[in-house]
PQR file with spaces between the fields and no chain letter, atoms N, CA, C, O and H, PARSE charges and radii, in Angstrom:
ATOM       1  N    UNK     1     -13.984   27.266   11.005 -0.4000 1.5000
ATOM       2  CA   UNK     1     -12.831   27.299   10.125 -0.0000 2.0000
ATOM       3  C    UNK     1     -12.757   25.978    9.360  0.5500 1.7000
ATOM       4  O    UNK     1     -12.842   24.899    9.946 -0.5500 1.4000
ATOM       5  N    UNK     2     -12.612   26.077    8.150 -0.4000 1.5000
ATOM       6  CA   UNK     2     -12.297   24.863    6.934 -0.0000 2.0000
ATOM       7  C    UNK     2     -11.188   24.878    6.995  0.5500 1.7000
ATOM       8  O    UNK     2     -10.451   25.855    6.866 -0.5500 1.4000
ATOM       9  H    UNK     2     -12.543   26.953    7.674  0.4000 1.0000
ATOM      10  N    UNK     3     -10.717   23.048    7.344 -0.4000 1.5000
ATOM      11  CA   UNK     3      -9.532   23.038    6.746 -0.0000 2.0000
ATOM      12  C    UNK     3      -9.340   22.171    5.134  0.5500 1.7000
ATOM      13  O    UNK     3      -9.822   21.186    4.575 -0.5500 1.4000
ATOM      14  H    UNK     3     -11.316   22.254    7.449  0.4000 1.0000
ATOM      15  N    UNK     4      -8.410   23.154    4.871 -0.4000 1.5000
ATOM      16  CA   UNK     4      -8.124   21.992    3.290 -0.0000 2.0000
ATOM      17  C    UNK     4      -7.276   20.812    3.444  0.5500 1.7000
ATOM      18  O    UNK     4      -6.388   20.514    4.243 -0.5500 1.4000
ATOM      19  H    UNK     4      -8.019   23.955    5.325  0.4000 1.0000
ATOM      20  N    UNK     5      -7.793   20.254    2.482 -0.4000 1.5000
ATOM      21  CA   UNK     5      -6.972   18.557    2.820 -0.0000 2.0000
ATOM      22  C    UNK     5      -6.328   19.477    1.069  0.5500 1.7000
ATOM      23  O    UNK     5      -6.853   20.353    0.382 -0.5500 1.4000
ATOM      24  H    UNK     5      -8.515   20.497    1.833  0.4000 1.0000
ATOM      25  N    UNK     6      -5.026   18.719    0.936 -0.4000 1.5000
ATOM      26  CA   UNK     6      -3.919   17.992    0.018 -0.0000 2.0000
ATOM      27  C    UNK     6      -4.538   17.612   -1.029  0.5500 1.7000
ATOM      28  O    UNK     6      -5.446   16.836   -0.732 -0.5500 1.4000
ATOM      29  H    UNK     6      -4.599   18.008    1.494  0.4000 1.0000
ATOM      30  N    UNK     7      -4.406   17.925   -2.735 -0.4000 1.5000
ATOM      31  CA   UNK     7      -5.082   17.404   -3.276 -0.0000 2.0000
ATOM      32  C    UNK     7      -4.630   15.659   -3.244  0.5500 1.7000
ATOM      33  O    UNK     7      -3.433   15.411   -3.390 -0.5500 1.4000
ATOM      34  H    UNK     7      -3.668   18.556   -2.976  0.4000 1.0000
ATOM      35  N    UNK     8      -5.286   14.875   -3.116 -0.4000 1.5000
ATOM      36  CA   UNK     8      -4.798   13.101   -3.750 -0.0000 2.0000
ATOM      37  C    UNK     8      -5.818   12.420   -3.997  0.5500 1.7000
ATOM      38  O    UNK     8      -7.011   12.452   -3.694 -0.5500 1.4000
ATOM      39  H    UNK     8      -6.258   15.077   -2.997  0.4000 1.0000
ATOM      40  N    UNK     9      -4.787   11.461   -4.922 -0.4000 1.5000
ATOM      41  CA   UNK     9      -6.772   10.110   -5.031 -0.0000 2.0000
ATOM      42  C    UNK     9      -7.325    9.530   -3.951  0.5500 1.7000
ATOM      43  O    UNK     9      -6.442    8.872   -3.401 -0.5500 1.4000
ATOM      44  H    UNK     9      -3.818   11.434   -5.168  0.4000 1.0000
ATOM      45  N    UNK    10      -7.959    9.477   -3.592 -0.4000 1.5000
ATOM      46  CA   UNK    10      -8.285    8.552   -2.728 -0.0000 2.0000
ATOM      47  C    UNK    10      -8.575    6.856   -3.245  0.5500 1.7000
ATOM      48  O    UNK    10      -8.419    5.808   -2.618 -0.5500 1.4000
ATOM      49  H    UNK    10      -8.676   10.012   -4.039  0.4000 1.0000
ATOM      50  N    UNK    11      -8.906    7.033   -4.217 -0.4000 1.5000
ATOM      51  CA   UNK    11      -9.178    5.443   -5.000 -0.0000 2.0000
ATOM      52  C    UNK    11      -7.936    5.176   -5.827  0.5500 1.7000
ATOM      53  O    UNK    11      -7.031    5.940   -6.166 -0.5500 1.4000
ATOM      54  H    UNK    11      -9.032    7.884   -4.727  0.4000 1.0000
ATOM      55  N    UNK    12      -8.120    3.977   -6.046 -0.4000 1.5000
ATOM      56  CA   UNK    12      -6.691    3.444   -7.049 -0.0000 2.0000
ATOM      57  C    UNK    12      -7.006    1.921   -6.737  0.5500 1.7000
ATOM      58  O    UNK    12      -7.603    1.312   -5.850 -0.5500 1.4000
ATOM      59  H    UNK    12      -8.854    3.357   -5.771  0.4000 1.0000
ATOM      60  N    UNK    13      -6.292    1.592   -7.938 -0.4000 1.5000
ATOM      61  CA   UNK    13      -6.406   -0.563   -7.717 -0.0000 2.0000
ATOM      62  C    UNK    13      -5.248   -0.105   -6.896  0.5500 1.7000
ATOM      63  O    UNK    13      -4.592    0.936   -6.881 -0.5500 1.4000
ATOM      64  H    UNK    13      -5.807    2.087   -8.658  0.4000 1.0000
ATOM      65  N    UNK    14      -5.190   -1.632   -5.965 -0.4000 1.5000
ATOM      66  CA   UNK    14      -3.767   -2.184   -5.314 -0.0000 2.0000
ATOM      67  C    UNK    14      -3.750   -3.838   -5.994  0.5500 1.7000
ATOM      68  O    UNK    14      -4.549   -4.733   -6.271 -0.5500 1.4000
ATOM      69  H    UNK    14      -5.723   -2.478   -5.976  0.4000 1.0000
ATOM      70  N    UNK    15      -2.564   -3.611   -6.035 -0.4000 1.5000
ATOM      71  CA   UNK    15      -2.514   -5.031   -6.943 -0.0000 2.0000
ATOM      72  C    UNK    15      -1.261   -6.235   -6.017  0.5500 1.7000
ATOM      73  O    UNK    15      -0.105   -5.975   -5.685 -0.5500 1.4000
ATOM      74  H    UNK    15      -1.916   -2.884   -5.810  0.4000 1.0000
ATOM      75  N    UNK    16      -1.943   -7.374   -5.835 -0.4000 1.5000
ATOM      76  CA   UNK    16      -0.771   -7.667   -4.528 -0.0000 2.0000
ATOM      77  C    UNK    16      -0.420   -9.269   -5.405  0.5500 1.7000
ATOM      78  O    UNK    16      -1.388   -9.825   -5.924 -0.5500 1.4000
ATOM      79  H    UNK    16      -2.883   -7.585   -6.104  0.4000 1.0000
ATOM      80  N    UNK    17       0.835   -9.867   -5.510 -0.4000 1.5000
ATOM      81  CA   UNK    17       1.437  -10.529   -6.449 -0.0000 2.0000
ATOM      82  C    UNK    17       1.591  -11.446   -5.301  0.5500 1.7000
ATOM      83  O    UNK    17       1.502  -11.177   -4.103 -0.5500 1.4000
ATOM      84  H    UNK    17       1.622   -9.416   -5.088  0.4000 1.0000
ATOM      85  N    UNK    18       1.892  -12.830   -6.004 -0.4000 1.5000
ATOM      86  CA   UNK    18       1.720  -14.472   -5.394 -0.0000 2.0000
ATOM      87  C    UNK    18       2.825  -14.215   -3.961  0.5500 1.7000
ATOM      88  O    UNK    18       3.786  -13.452   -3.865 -0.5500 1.4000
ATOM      89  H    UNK    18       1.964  -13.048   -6.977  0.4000 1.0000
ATOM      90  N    UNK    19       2.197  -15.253   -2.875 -0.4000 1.5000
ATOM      91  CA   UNK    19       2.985  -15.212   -1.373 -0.0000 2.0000
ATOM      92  C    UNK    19       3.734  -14.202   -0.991  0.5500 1.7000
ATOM      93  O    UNK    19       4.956  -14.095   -0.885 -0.5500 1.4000
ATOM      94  H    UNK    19       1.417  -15.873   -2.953  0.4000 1.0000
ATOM      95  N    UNK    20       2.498  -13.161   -0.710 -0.4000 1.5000
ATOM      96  CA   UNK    20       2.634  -11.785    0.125 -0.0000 2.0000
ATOM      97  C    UNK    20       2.078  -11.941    0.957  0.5500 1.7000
ATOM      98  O    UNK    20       0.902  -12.303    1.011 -0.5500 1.4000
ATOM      99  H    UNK    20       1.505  -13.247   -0.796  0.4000 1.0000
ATOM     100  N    UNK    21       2.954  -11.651    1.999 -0.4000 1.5000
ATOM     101  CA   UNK    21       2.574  -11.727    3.226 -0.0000 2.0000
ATOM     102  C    UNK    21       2.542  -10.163    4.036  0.5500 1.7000
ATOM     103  O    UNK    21       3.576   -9.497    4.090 -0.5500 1.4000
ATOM     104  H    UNK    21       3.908  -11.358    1.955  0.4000 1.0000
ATOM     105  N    UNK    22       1.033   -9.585    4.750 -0.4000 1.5000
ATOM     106  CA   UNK    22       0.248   -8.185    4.847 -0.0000 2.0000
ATOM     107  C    UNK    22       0.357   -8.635    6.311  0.5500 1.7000
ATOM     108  O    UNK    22      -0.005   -9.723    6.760 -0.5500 1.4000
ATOM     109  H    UNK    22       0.193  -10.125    4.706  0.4000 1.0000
ATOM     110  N    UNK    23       0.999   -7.465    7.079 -0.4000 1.5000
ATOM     111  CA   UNK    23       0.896   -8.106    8.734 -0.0000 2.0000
ATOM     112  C    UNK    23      -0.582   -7.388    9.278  0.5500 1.7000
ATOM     113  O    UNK    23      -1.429   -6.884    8.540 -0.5500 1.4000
ATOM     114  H    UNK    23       1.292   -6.582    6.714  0.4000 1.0000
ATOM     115  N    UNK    24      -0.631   -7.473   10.515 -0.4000 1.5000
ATOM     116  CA   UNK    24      -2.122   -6.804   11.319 -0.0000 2.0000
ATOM     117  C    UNK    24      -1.617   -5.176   10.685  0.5500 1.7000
ATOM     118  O    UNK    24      -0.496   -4.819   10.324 -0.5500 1.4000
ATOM     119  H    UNK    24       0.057   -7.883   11.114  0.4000 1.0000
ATOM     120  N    UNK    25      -2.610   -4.584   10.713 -0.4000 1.5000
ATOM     121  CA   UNK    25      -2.570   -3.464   10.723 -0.0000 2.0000
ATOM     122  C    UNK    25      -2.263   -2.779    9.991  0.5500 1.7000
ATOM     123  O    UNK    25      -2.746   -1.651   10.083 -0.5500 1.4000
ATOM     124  H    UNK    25      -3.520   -4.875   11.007  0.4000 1.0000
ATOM     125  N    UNK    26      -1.125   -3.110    8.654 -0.4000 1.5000
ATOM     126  CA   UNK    26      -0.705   -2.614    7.722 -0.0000 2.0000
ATOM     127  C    UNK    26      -1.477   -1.649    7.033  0.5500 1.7000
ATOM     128  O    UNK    26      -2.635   -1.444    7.398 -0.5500 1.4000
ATOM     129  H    UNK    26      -0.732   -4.026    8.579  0.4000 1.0000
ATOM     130  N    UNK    27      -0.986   -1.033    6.087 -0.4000 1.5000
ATOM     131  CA   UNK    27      -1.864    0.248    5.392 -0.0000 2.0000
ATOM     132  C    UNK    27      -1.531    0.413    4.050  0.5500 1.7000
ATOM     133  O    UNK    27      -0.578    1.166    3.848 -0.5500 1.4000
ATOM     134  H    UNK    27      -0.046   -1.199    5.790  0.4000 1.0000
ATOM     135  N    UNK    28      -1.984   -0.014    3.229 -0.4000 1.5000
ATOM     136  CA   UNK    28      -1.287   -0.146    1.748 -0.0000 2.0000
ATOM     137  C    UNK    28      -2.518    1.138    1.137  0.5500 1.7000
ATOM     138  O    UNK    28      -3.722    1.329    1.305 -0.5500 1.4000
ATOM     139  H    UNK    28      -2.758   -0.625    3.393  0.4000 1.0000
ATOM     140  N    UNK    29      -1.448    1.791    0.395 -0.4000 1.5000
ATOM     141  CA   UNK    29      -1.780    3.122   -0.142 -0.0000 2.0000
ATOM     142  C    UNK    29      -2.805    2.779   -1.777  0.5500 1.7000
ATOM     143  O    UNK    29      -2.676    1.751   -2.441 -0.5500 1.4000
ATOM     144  H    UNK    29      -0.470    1.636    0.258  0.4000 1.0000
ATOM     145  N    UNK    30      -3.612    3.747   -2.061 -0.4000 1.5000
ATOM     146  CA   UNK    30      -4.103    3.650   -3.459 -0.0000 2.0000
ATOM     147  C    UNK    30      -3.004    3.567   -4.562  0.5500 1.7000
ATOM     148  O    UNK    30      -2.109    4.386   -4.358 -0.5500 1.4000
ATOM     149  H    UNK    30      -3.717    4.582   -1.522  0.4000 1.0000
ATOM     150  N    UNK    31      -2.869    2.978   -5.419 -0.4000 1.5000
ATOM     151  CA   UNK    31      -2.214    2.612   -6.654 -0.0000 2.0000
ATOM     152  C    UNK    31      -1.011    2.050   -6.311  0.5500 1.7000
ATOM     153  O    UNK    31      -0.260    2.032   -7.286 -0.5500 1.4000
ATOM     154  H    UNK    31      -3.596    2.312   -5.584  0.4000 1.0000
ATOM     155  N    UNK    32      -0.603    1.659   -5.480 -0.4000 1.5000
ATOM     156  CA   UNK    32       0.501    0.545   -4.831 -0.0000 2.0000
ATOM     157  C    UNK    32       0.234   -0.975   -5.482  0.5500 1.7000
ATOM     158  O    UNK    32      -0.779   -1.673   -5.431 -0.5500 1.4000
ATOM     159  H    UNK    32      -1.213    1.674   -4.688  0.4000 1.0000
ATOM     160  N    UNK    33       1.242   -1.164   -5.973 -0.4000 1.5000
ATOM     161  CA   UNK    33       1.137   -3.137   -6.885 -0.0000 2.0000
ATOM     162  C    UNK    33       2.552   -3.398   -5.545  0.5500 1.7000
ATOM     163  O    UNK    33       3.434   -2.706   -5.035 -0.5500 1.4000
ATOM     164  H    UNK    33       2.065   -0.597   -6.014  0.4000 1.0000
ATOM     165  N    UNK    34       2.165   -4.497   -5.468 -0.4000 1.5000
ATOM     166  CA   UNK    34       3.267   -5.312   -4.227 -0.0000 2.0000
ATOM     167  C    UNK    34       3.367   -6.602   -5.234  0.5500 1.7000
ATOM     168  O    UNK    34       2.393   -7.261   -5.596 -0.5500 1.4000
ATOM     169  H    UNK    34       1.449   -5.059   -5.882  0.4000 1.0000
ATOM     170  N    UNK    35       4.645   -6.823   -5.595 -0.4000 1.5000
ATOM     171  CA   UNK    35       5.408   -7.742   -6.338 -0.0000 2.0000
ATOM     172  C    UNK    35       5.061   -9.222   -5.649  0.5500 1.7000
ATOM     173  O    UNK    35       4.437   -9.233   -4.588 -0.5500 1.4000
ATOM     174  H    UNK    35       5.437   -6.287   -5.301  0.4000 1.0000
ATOM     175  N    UNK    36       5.405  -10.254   -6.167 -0.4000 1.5000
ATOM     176  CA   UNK    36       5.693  -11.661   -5.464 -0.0000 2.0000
ATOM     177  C    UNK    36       6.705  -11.800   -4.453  0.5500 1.7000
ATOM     178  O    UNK    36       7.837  -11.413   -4.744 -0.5500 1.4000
ATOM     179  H    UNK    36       5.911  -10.245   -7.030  0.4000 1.0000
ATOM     180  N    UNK    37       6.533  -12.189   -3.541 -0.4000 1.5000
ATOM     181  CA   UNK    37       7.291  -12.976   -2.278 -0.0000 2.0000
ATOM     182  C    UNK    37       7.665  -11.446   -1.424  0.5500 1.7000
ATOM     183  O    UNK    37       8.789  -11.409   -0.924 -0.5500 1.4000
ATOM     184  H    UNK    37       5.614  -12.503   -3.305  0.4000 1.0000
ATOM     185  N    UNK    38       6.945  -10.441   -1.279 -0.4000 1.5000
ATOM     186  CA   UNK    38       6.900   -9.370   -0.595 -0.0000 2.0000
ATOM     187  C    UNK    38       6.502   -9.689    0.614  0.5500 1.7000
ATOM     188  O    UNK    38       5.363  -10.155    0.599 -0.5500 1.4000
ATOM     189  H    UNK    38       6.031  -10.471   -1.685  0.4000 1.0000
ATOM     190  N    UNK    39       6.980   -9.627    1.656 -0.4000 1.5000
ATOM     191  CA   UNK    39       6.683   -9.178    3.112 -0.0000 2.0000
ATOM     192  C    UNK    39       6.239   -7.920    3.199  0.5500 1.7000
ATOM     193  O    UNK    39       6.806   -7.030    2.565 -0.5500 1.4000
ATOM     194  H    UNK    39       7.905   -9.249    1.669  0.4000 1.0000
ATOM     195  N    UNK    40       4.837   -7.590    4.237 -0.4000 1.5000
ATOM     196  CA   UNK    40       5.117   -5.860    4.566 -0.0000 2.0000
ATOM     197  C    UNK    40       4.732   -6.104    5.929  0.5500 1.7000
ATOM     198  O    UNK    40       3.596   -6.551    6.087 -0.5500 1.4000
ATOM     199  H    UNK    40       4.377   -8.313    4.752  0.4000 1.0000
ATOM     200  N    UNK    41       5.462   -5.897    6.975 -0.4000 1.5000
ATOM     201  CA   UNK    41       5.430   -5.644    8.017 -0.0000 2.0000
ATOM     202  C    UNK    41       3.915   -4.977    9.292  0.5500 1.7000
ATOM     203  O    UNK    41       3.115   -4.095    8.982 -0.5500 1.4000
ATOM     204  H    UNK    41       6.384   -5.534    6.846  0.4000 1.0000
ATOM     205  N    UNK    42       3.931   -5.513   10.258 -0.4000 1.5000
ATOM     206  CA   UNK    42       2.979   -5.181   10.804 -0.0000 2.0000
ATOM     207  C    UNK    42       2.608   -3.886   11.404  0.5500 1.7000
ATOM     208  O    UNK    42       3.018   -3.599   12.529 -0.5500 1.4000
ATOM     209  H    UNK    42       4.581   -6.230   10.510  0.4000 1.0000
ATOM     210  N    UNK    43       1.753   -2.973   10.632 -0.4000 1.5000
ATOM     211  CA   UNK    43       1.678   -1.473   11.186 -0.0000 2.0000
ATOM     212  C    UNK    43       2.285   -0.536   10.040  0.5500 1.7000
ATOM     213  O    UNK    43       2.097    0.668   10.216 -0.5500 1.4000
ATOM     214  H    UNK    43       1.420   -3.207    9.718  0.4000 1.0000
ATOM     215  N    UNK    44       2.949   -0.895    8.952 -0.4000 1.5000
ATOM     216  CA   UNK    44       3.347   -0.829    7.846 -0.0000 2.0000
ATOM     217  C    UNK    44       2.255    0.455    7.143  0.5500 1.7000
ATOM     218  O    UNK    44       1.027    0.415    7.076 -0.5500 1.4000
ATOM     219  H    UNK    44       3.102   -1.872    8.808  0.4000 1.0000
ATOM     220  N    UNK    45       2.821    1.120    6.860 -0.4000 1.5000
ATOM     221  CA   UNK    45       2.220    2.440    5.603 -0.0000 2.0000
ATOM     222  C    UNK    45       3.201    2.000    4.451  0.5500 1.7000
ATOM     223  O    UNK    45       4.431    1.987    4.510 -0.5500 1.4000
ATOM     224  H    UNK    45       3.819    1.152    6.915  0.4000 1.0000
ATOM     225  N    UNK    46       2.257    1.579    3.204 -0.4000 1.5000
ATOM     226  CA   UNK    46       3.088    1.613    2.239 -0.0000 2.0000
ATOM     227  C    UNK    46       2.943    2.280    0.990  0.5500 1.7000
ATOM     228  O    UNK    46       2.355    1.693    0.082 -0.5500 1.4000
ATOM     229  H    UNK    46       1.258    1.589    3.156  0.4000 1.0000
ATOM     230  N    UNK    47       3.288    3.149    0.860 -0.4000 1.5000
ATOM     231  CA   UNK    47       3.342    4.685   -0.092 -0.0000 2.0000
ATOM     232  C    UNK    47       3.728    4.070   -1.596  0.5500 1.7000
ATOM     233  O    UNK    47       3.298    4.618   -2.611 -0.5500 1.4000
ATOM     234  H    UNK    47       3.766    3.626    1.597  0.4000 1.0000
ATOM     235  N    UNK    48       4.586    2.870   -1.652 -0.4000 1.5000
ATOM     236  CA   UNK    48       4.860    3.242   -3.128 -0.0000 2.0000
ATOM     237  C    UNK    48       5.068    2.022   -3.614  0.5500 1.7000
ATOM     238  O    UNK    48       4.799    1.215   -2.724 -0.5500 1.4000
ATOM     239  H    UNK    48       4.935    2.425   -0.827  0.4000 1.0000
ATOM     240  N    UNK    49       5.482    1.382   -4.779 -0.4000 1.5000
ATOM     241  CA   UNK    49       5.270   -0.045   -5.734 -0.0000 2.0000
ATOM     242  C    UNK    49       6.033   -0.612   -4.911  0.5500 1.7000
ATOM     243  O    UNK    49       6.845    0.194   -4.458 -0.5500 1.4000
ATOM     244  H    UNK    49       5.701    2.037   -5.502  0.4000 1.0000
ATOM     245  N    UNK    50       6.218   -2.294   -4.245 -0.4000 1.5000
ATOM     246  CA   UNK    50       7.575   -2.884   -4.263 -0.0000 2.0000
ATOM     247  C    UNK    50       7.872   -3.714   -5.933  0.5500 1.7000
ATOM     248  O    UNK    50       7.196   -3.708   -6.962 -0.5500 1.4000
ATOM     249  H    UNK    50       5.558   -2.949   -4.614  0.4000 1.0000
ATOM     250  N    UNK    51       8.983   -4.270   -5.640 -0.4000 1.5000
ATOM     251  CA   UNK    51       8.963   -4.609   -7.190 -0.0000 2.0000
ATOM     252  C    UNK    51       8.813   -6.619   -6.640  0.5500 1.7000
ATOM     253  O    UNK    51       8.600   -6.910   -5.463 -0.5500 1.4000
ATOM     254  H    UNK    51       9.532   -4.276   -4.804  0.4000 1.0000
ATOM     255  N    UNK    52       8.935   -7.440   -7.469 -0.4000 1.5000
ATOM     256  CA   UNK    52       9.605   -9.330   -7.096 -0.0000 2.0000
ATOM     257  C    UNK    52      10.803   -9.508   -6.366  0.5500 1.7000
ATOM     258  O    UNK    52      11.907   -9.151   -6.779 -0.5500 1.4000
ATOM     259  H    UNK    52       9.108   -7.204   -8.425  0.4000 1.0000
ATOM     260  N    UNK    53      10.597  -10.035   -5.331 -0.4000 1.5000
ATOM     261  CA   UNK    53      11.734  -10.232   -4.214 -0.0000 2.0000
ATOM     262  C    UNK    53      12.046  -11.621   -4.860  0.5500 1.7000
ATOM     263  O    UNK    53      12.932  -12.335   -4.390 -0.5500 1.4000
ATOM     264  H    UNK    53       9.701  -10.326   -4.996  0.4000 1.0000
């Protein structure tokens, strides 16, 4: 039995902006830009843009 996957990109830039800090493990998604002075937490899935903290 085939299973189908979901259509999505798998590729995309990630674009990560001045003193961001990426903990262990984190998971930053295809086409995600992470703003300046962003934290993302350790173990972190991150699905979508942050903007400049």
């Amino acid at each position: 039995m085939r299973v189908q996957l979901p259509d999505f990109d798998c590729f995309g830039k990630v674009t990560i902006g001045d003193y961001v800090y990426i903990g262990k493990r984190a998971l930053i998604m295809p086409g995600v830009t992470l703003g300046n002075h962003v934290l993302v937490a350790a173990g972190s899935v991150v699905t979508k843009s942050v903007p400049d903290l």
